[in-house]
C-alpha positions as CSV (number, residue, x, y, z in Angstrom):
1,X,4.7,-31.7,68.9
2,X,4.1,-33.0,72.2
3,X,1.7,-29.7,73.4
4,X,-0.6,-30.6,70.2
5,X,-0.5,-34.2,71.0
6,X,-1.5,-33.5,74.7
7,X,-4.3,-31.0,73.3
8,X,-6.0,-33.7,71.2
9,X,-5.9,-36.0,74.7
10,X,-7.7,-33.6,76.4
11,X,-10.3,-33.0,73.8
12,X,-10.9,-36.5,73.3
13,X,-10.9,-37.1,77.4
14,X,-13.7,-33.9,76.8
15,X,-15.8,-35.0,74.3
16,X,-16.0,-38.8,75.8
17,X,-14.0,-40.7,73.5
18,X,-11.5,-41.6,75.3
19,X,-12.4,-43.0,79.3
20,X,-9.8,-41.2,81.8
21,X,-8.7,-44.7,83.2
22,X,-4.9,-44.3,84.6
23,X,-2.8,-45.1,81.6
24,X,-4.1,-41.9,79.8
25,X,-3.8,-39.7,82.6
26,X,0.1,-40.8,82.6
27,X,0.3,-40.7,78.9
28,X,-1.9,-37.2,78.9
29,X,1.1,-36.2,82.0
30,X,3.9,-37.2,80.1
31,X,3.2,-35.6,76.8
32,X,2.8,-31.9,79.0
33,X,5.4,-32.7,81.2
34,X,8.1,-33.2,77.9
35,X,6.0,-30.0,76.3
36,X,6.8,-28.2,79.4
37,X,10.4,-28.6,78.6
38,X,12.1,-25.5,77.2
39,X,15.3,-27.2,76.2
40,X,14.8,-31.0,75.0
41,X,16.8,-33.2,76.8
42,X,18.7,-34.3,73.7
43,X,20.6,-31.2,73.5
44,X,23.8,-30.6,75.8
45,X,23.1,-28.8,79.2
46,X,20.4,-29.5,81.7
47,X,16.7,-29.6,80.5
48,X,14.9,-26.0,81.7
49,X,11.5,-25.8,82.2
50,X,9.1,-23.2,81.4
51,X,7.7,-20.8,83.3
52,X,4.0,-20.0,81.6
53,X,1.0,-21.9,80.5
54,X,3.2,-25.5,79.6
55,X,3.9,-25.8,83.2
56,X,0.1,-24.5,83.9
57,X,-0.9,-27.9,81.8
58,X,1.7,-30.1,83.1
59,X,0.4,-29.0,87.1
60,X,-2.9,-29.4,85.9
61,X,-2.1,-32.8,84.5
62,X,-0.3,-34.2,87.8
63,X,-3.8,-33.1,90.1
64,X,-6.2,-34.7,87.6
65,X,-3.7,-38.4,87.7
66,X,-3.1,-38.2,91.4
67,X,-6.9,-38.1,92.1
68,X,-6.2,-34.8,94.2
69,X,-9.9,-33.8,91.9
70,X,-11.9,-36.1,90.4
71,X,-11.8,-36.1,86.2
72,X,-15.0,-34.9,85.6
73,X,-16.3,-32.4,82.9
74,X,-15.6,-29.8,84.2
75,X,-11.7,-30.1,85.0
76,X,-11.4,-31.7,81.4
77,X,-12.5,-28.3,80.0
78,X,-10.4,-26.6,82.0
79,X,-7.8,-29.3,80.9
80,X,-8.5,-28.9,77.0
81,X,-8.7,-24.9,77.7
82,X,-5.2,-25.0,79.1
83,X,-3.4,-27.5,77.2
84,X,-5.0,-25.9,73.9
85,X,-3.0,-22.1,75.2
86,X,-0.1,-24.5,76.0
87,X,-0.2,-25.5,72.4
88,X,-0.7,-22.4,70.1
89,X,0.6,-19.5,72.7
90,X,2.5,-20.3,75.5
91,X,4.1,-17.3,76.4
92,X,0.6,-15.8,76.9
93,X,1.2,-15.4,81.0
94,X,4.8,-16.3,81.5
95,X,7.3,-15.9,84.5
96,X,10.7,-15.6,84.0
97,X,12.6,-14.5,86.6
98,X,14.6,-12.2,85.7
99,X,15.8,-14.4,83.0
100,X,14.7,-12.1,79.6
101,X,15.4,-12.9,76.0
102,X,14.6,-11.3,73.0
103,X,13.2,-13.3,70.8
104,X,15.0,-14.9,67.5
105,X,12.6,-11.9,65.4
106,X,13.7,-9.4,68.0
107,X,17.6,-10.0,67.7
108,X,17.3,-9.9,64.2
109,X,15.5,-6.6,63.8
110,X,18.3,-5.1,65.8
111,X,20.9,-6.7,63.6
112,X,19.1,-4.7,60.8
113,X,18.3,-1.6,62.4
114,X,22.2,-1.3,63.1
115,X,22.9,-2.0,59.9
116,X,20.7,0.6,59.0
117,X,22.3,3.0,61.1
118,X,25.6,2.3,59.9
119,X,24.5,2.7,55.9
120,X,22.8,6.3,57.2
121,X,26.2,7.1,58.9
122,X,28.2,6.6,55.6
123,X,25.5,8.4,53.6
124,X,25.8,11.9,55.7
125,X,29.4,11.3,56.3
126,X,31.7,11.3,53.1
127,X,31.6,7.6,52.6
128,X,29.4,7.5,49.9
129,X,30.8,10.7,48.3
């Protein structure tokens, strides 16, 4: 929720709607720096954050409030470019350290496939005869 909320900022920062005075530069850095959060802070443990294109946008979003560049057209399309891979595939160019995890559709087609193996097992075997 918060990536798609800080990719409508940046497009409306792009098209002109919006001037980039210093309260939506924090609210555009806050919404990617919460998006950039792998596990919410409401849940038990320390928040984690990730290591691909959310903490490219959140970065990005910390140089364009700190004045470090100035916001012009340019940086907001590389702003609304960003923030828009953040949003709808952000493990496009990630970094994890050593830290792999198959993914939720991944464990589950290993759950079936041993399954599988099992029910092919008692087929040849006399299980099922």
């Amino acid at each position: 929720m918060f990536r798609m909320l800080a990719f409508v900022l940046a497009l409306l920062l792009l098209a002109g709607s919006v001037d980039p005075t210093r309260g939506w530069m924090v609210t555009l850095t806050v919404l990617t720096g919460l998006g950039a959060l792998r596990r919410p802070w409401w849940r038990f443990g320390p928040p984690r954050l990730a290591l691909d294109l959310r903490l490219a946008a959140f970065a990005l979003a910390v140089v364009l409030l700190t004045g470090a560049v100035e916001p012009a057209r340019d940086w907001f399309v590389v702003l609304s470019v960003v923030t828009g891979l953040a949003a709808f595939m952000p493990r496009l160019l990630a970094f994890d350290a050593g830290e792999w995890r198959a993914s939720r559709r991944e464990r589950a087609w290993a759950r079936r496939e041993r399954r599988w193996q099992g029910w092919v097992e008692d087929w040849e075997g006399d299980g099922w005869r």
